[in-house]
matplotlib code that plots the C-alpha trace (Angstrom):
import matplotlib.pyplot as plt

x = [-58.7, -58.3, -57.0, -54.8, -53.4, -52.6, -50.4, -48.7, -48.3, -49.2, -46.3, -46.7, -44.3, -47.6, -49.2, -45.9, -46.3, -49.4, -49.9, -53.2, -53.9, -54.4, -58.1, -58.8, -56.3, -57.8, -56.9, -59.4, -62.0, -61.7, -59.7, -56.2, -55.2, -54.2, -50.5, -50.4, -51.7, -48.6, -46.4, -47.2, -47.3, -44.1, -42.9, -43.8, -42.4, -39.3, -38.9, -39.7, -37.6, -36.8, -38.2, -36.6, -36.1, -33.1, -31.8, -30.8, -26.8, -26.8, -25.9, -28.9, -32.0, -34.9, -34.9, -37.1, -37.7, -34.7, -36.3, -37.5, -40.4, -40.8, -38.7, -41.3, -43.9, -46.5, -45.5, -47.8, -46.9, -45.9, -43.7, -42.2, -41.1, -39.5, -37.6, -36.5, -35.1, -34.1, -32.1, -30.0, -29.0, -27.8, -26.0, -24.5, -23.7, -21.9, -19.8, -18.7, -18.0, -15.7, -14.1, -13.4, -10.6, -13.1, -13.8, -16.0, -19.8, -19.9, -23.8, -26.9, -29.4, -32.6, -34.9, -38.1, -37.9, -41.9, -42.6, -38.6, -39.4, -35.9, -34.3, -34.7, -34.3, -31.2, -29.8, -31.2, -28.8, -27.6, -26.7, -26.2, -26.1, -25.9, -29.0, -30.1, -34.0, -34.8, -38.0, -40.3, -43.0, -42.4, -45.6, -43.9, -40.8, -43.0, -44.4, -41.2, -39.4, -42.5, -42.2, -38.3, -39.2, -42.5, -40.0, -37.1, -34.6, -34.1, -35.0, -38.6, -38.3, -38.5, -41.2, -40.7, -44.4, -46.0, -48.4, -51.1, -50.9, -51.2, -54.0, -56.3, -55.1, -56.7, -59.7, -60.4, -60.4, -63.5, -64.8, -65.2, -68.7, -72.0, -73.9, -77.3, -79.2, -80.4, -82.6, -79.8, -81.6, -80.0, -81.4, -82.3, -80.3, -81.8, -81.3, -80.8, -82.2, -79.9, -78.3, -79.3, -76.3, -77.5, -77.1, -73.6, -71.0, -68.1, -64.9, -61.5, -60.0, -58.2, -61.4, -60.1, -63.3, -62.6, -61.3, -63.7, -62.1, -61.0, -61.6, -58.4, -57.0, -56.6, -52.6, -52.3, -49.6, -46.3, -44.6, -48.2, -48.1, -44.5, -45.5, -48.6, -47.0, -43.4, -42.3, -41.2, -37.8, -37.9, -36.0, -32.6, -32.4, -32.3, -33.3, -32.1, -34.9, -33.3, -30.7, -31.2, -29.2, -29.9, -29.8, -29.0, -25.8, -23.9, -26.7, -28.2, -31.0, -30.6, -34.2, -33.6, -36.5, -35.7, -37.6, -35.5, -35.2, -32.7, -30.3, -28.9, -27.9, -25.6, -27.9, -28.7, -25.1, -23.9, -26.2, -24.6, -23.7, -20.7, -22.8, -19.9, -18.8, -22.1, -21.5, -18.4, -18.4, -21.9, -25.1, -28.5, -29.6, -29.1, -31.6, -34.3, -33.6, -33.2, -32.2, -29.4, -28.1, -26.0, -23.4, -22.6, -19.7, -20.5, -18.7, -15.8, -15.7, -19.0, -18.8, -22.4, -24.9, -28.5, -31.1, -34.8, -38.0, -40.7, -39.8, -42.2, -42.4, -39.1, -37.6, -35.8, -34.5, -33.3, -31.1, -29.5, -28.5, -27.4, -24.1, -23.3, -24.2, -22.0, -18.8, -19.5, -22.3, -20.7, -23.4, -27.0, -29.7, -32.9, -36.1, -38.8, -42.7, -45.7, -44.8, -47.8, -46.2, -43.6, -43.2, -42.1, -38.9, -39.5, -42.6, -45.5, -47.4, -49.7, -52.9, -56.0, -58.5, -59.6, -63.0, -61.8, -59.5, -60.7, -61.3, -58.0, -56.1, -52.7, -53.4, -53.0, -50.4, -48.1, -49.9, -46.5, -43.6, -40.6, -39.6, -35.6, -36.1, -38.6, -38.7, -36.7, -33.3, -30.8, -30.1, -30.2, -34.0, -34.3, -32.5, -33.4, -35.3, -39.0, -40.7, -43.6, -43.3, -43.7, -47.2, -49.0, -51.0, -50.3, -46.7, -44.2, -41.7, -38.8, -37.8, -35.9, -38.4, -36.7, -38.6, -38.7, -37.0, -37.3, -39.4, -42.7, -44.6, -48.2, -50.6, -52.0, -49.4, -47.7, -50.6, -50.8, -47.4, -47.9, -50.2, -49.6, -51.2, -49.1, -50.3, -53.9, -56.2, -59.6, -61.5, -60.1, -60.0, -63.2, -64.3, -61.9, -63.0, -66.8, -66.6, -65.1, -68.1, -70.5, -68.8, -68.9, -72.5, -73.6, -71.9, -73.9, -76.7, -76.0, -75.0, -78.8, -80.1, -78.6, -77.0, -73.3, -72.9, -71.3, -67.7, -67.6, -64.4, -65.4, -65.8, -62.5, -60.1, -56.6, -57.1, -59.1, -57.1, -54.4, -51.2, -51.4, -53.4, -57.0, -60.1, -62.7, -65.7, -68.7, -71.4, -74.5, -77.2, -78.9, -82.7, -83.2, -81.0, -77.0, -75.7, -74.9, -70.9, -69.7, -68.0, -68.3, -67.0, -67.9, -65.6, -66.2, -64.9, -65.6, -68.4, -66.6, -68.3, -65.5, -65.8, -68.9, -69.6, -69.3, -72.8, -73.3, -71.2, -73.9, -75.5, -75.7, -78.9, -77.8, -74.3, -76.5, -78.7, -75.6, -74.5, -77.2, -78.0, -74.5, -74.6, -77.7, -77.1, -76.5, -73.3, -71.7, -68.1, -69.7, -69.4, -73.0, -76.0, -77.5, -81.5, -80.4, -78.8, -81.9, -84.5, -82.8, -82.2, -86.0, -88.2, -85.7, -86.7, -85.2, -86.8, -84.6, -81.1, -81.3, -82.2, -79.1, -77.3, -78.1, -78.0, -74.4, -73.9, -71.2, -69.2, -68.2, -65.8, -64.1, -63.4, -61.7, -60.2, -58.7, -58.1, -55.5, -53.8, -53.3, -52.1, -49.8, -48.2, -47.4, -44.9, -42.9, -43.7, -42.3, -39.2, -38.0, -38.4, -35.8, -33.9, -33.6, -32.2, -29.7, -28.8, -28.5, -26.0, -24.1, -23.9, -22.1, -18.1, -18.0, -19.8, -17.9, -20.6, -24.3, -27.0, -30.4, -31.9, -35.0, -34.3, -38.0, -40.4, -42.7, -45.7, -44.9, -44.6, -44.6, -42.2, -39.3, -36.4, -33.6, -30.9, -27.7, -24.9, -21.3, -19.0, -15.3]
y = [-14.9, -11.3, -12.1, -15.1, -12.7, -10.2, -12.1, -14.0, -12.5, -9.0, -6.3, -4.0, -1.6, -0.1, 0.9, 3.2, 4.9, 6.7, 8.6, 8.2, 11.8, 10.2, 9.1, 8.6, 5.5, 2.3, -1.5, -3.9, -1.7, -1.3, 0.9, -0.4, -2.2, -1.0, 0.0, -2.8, -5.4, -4.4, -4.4, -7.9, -9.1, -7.9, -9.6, -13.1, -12.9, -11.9, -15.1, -17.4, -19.7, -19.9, -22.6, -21.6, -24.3, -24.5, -22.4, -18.6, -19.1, -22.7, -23.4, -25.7, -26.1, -28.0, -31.0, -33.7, -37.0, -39.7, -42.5, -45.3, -46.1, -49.5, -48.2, -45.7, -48.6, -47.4, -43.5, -40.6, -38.0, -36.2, -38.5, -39.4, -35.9, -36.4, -39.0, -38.2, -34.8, -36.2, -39.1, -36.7, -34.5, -37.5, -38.7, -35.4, -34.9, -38.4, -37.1, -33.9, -36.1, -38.2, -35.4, -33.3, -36.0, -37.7, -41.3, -42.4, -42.9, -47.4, -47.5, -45.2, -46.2, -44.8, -44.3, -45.5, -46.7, -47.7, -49.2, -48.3, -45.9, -43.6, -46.7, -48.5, -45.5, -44.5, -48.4, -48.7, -46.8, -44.5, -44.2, -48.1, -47.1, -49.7, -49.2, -50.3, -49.5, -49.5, -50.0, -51.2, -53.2, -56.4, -56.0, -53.2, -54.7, -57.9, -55.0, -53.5, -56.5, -57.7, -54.6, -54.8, -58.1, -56.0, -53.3, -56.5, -55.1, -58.5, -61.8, -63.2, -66.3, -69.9, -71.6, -75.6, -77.4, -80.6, -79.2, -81.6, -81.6, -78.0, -77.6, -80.5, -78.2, -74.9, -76.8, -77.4, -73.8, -72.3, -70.3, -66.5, -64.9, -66.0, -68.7, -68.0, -69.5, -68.9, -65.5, -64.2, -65.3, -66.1, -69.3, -69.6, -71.9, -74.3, -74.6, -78.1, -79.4, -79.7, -82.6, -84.1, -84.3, -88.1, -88.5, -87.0, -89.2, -89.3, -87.3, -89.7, -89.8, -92.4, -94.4, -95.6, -94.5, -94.0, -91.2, -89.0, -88.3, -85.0, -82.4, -82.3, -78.5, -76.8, -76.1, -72.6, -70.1, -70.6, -67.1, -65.1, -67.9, -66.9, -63.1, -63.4, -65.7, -63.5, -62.3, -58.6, -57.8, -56.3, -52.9, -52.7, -55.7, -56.0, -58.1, -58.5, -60.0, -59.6, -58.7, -57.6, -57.8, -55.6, -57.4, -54.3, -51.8, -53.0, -51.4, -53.4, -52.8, -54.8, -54.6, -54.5, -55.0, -52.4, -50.1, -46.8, -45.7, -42.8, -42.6, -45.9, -47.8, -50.4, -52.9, -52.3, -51.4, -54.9, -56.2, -55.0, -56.7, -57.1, -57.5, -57.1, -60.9, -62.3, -60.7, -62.4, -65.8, -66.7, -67.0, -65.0, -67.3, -64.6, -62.9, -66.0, -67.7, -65.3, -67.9, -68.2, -64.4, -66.2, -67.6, -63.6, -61.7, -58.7, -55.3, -54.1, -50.8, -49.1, -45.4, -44.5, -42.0, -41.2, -40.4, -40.2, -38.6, -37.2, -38.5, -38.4, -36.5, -36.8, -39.4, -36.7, -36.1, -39.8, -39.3, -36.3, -37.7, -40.9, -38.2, -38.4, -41.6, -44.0, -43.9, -45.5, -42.4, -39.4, -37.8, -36.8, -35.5, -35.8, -34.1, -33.9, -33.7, -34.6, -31.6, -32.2, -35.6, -34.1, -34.5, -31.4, -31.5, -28.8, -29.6, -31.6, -32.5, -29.5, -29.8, -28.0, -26.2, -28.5, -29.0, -30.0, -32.4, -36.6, -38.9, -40.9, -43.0, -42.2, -38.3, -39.3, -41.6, -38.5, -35.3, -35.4, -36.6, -34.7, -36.1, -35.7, -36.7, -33.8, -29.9, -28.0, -29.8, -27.2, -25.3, -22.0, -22.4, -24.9, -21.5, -18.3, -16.2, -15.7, -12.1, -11.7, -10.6, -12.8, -14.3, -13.9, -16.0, -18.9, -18.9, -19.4, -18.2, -18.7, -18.0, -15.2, -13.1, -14.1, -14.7, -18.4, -19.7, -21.9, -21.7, -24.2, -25.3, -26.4, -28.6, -26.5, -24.1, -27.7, -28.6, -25.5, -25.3, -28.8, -26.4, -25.4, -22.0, -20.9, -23.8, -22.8, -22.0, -20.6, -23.1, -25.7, -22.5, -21.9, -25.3, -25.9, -23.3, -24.0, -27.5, -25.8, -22.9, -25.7, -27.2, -24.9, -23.5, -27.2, -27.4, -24.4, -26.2, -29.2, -26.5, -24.9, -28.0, -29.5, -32.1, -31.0, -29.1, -25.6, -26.4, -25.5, -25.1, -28.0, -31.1, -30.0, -32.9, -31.3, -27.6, -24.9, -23.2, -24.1, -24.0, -20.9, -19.1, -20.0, -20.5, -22.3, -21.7, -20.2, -18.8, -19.2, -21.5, -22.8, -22.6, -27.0, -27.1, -28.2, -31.3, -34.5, -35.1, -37.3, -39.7, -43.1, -41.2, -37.6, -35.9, -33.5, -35.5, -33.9, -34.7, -36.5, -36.8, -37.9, -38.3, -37.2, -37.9, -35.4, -34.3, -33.4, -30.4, -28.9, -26.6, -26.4, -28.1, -31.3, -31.1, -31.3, -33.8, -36.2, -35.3, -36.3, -39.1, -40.4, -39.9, -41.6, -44.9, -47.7, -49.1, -45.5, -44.6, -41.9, -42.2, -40.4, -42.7, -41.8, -42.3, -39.3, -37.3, -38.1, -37.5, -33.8, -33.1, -34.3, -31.7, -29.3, -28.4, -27.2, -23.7, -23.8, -25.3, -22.0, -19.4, -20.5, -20.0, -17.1, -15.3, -16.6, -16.0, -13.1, -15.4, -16.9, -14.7, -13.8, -17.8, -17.5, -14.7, -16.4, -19.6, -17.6, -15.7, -18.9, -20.9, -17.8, -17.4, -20.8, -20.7, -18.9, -22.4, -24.5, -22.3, -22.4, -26.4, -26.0, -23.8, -25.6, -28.8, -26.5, -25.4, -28.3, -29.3, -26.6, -26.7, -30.2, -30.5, -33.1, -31.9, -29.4, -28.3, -28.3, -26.4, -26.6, -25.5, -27.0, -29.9, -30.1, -27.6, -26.4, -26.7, -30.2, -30.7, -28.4, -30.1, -29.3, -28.6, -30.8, -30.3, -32.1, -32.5, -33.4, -35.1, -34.1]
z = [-36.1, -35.1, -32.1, -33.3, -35.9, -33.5, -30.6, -33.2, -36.6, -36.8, -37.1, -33.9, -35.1, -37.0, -33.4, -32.1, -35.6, -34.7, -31.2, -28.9, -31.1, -34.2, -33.8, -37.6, -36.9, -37.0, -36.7, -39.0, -38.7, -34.5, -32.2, -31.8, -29.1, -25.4, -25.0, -22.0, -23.9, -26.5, -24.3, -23.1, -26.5, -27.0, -23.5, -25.1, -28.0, -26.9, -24.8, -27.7, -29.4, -32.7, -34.5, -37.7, -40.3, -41.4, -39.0, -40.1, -41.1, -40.7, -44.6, -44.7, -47.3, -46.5, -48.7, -49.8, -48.4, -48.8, -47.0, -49.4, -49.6, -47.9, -45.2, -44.6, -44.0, -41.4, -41.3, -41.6, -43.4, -40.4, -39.4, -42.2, -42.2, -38.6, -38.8, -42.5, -41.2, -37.7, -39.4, -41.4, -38.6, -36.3, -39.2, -39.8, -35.8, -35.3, -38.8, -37.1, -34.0, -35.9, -38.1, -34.6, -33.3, -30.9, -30.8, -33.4, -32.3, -32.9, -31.7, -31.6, -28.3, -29.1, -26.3, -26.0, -30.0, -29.6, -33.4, -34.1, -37.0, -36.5, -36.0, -39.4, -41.3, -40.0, -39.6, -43.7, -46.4, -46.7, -43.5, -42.4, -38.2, -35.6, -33.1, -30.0, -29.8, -25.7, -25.0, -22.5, -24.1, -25.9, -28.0, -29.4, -30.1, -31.7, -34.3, -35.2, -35.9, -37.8, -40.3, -40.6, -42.3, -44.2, -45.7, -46.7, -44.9, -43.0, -44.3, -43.4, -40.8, -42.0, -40.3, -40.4, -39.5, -40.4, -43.2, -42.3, -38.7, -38.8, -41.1, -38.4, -36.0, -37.8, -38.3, -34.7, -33.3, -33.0, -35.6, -35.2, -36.0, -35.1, -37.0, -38.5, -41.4, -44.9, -43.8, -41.4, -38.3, -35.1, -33.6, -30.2, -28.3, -25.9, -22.8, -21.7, -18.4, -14.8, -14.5, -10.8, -8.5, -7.6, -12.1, -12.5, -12.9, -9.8, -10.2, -10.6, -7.6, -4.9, -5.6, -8.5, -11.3, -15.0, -16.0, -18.3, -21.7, -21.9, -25.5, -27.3, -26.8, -29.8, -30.9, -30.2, -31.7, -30.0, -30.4, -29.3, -26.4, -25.7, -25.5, -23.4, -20.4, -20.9, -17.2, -18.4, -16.9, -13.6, -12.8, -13.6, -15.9, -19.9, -22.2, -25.4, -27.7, -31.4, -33.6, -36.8, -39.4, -42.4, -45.6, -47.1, -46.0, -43.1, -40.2, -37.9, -34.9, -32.0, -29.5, -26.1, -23.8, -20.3, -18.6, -18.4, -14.8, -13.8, -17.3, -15.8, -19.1, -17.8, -17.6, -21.8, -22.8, -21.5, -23.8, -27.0, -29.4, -32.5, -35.8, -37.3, -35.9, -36.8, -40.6, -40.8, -38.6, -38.1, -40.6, -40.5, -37.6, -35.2, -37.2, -37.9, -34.0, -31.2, -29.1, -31.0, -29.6, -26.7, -29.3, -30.7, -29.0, -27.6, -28.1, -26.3, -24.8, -27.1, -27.6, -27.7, -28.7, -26.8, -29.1, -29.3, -31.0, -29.2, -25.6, -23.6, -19.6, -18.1, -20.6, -22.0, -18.1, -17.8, -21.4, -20.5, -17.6, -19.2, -20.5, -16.7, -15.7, -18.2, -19.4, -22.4, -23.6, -25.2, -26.5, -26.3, -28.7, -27.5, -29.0, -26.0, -26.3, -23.4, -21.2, -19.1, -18.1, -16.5, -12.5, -9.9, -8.4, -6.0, -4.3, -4.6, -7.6, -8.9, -10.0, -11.3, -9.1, -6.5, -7.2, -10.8, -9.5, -10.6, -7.3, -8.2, -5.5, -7.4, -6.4, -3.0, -3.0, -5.1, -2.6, -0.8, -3.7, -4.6, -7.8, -7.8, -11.6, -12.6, -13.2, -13.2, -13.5, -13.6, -10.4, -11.6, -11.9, -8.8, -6.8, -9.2, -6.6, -7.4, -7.7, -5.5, -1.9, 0.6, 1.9, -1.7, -3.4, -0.8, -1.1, 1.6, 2.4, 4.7, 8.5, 8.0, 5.2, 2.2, -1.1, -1.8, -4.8, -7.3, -10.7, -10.9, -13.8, -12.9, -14.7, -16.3, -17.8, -18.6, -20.8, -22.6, -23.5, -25.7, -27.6, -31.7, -31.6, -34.4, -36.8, -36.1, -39.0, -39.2, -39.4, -37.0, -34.3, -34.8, -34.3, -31.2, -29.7, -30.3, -28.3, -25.1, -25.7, -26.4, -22.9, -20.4, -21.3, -20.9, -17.0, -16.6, -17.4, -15.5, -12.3, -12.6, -12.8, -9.7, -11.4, -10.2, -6.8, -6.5, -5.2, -1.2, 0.5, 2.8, 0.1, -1.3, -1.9, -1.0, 0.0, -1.2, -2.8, -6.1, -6.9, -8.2, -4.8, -6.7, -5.0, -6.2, -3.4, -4.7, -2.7, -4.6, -4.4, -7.9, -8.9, -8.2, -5.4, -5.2, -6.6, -5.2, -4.9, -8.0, -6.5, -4.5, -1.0, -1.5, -2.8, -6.5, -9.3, -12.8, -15.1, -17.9, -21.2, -23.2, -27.3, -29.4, -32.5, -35.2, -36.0, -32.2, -32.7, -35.8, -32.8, -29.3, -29.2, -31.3, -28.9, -25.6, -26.8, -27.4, -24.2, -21.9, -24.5, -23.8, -19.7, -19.6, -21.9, -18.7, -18.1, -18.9, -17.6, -15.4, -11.9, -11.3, -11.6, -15.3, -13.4, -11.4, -15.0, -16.4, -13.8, -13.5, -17.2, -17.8, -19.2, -20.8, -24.3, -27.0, -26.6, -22.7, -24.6, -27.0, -24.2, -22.7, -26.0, -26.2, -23.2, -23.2, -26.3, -25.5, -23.1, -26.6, -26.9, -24.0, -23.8, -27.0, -26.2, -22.8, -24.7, -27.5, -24.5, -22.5, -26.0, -26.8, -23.2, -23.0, -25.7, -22.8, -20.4, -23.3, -23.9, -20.1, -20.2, -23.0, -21.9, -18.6, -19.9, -21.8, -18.2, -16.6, -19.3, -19.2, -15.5, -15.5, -15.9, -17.9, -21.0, -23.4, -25.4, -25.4, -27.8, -28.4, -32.4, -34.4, -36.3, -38.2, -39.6, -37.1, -39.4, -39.5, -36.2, -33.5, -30.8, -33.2, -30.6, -30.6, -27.2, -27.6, -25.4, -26.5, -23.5, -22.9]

ax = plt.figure().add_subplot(projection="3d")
ax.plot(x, y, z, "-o")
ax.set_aspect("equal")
plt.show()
């Protein structure tokens, strides 16, 4: 925690106190750190965001939950802590839209509502909005309308069926389970003899035979029938599936099935609909029948608002641009998350070394993509000039000698910038960093015994170098020989061993035990054949598995060490994300304002960052 303590919490001032002359100064018992390594400390921090909650001068006091419990049917306590704070800001943002002589917000679309959590709190009381949850899977929609009905905030469906008919029809579905008798045997089932062809009975036909009398099919569900033979809508097309009608406040949440392409939300906003008419004119049909949706009006002229929770990748992208897009959007406010899901607009898709890379057909069908939709958005990032002279590190450059331009996030520094570091603790750091110890000492195992091949530049799938001007050739030849490739058609894929259980991570011994257990079981995920895993891990003992522990045993900490710089720099890969779609707002004519400020305590949850955008 040393370190931990030291990038993110210590007070530096106490280093410029004392000179380099002072050598009774000490820091924890050790000499104080290097004046570089402060410095670059300092360089981090200073291009962090504040995650503040309440924000310093905002007026604000953290509060306690005000969603009711039944409303809060199905949230952790982490989210219930999200969409409680989350709900009250929109609900404060569309009041300050109203209160500053704007149109008043009629209808909240929330993207990518998944089980519609922010959706039912905020269409519930006290704050009785009118939603439209967009999303993209009907099973999801299915679930969220099923616990609308679960918290009674919208009457449960009468079902109408012939008691008796429906009970025969129970009865003949097979049971689920396996029979046995009294001593919990399975019997053996017997096999009955082949019929001879000359013995079967003809098929009907023009010939005129009797027809064979066919096994009653068992009635089966209608609406899980209805979901599994749906059609989903194709691109550009919306489906509205349900309104709901709160029984309680005046809110409703109407579910519209789409699959959000480009900020494009004509397709969904032609879908809204006045629950204000179906209040008034019509009874809670349109709430018990969907098919009765066609006989409510819709809205005329909707001013909306975009919102969303934790959107994933470039979700956030498509929102934002939704401001632009539709006449009918006036505002934004979009929390994002899933940086690593993120495409590259300025060149093609960057991944990790080479030789790390998996054997995946999509990697070659995106090698040459320019995603118009991906980072960054703004253009003072797509153009700001970039530092490093020309020909370094792989880079190109142009014609006439100028540095190229244009700031890239790869993979990797994507990935660690979805990273808590500050939220770590002693204990769960010292176990996270134990499984990557535990690892990368057991690749070094499998790389002496020949079980995965030293990367050479001419097996490398897509150059051999990375993004970032990293090779991964090594010259050196292991004690049983090089590896096979791992993959059907040569090429390195990695060695995935996936989830163990929790006992395997007591020691290194019990963790490689599991491991080769686990690569070795038949019918495994891995793509190497477990006879050739096992015929090359055979024979190491225990006695070998701790001789690797510890003559490694100092490389234990230099990964952690590496692991805390990377976790701690990437708050810098996470700020210019932010700070980019704050650009690219700002950039655009049409909006007046646009901020960015945590809505949610970072303990809580880490992805706290709210960027809103307010249309002239």
């Amino acid at each position: 925690m040393d370190i931990l303590d030291l990038l993110m919490r210590e007070d530096l001032s106490q280093f410029v106190k004392h000179d380099e002359e002072d050598e009774d100064f000490s820091w924890r018992g050790h000499p104080p750190p290097p004046d570089n390594l402060l410095q670059y400390i300092k360089q981090v921090r200073r291009h962090l965001l504040g995650r503040t909650f309440p924000p310093p001068n905002s007026g604000l006091s953290s509060q306690k939950s005000t969603i009711a419990r039944r409303v809060a049917l199905g949230m952790k306590i982490k989210k219930v802590h999200e969409v409680d704070n989350f709900s009250r800001y929109v609900d404060r943002l569309t009041a300050e839209i109203a209160t500053s002589g704007k149109k008043e917000i009629t209808h909240l679309v929330d993207f990518g509502s998944g089980q519609n959590y922010l959706g039912r709190a905020l269409a519930a009381e006290p704050y009785s909005k009118h939603i439209v949850a967009v999303e993209s899977k009907q099973h999801n929609i299915e679930g969220a309308k099923s616990m609308d009905v679960l918290a009674r905030l919208v009457p449960k469906p009468l079902v109408m069926r012939n008691k008796k008919e429906h009970r025969a029809a129970e009865q003949k579905k097979p049971k689920k389970g396996i029979n046995c008798d009294a001593n919990y045997n399975i019997p053996t089932p017997i096999e009955e003899p082949p019929v001879p062809e000359d013995a079967q009975e003809p098929e009907c036909g023009s010939n005129g035979c009797k027809p064979q009398p066919t096994t009653e099919r068992p009635v089966a569900d209608p609406a899980k029938e209805a979901i599994e033979n749906r059609v989903p809508p194709s691109n550009g097309n919306a489906v509205t599936t349900t309104l709901q009608i709160y029984t309680e406040g005046q809110g409703s949440v109407q579910y519209v099935e789409h699959v959000i392409k480009g900020g494009d939300l004509a397709p969904v906003i032609e879908q809204i609909l006045d629950s204000s008419q179906v209040q008034e004119t019509t009874t809670s049909k349109a709430v018990e029948e969907p098919a009765d949706i066609s006989a409510v009006p819709k809205i005329f002229q909707p001013n909306v608002m975009v919102i969303s929770l934790h959107s994933c990748g470039n979700l956030v992208h498509h929102g934002l641009r939704s401001l632009l897009i539709n006449p009918s959007v006036s505002a934004v406010a979009m929390v994002g998350c899933c940086y690593n899901l993120l495409t590259e607009r300025l060149g093609p898709p960057t991944y990790k070394l080479p030789s790390l890379r998996p054997n995946h057909p999509r990697l070659e069908s995106t090698s040459n993509a320019f995603d118009p939709n991906g980072f960054p958005m703004s253009e003072r990032l797509a153009t700001y000039p970039l530092p490093y002279p020309p020909d370094t590190s792989g880079h190109d450059t142009t014609d006439s000698g100028e540095l190229p331009k244009g700031i890239r996030m790869n993979i990797t520094a994507r990935m660690m910038a979805v990273q808590a570091p500050y939220n770590w603790g002693a204990e769960d750091s010292d176990l996270f960093f134990t499984r990557h110890y535990y690892r990368a000492l057991l690749q070094r195992i499998f790389l002496d015994r020949g079980v995965v091949s030293v990367p050479e530049e001419s097996n490398l799938a897509g150059g051999a170098v990375s993004a970032a001007g990293h090779t991964s050739k090594v010259n050196w030849t292991p004690q049983y020989g090089r590896g096979p490739g791992l993959s059907s058609n040569g090429t390195a894929t990695p060695l995935t061993i996936g989830t163990l259980r929790k006992f395997a991570y007591k020691d290194f011994t019990s963790y490689v035990r599991a491991a080769i257990a686990k690569l070795t079981t038949p019918n495994t995920f891995c793509e190497v054949d477990p006879e050739f895993i096992a015929s090359k891990m055979g024979g190491l003992t225990d006695d070998d598995i701790k001789d690797y522990e510890m003559r490694f045993s100092e490389k234990k900490k230099e990964l952690n060490i590496m692991w805390s710089l990377m976790a701690f720099s990437a708050g810098v890969v996470e700020s210019v994300i932010v700070t980019d779609r704050w650009l690219w707002l700002k950039e655009q004519p049409e909006v007046e304002a646009a901020w960015v400020e945590p809505v949610f305590e970072y303990a809580q949850s880490p992805r706290n960052l709210v960027v809103v955008g307010i249309k002239k």
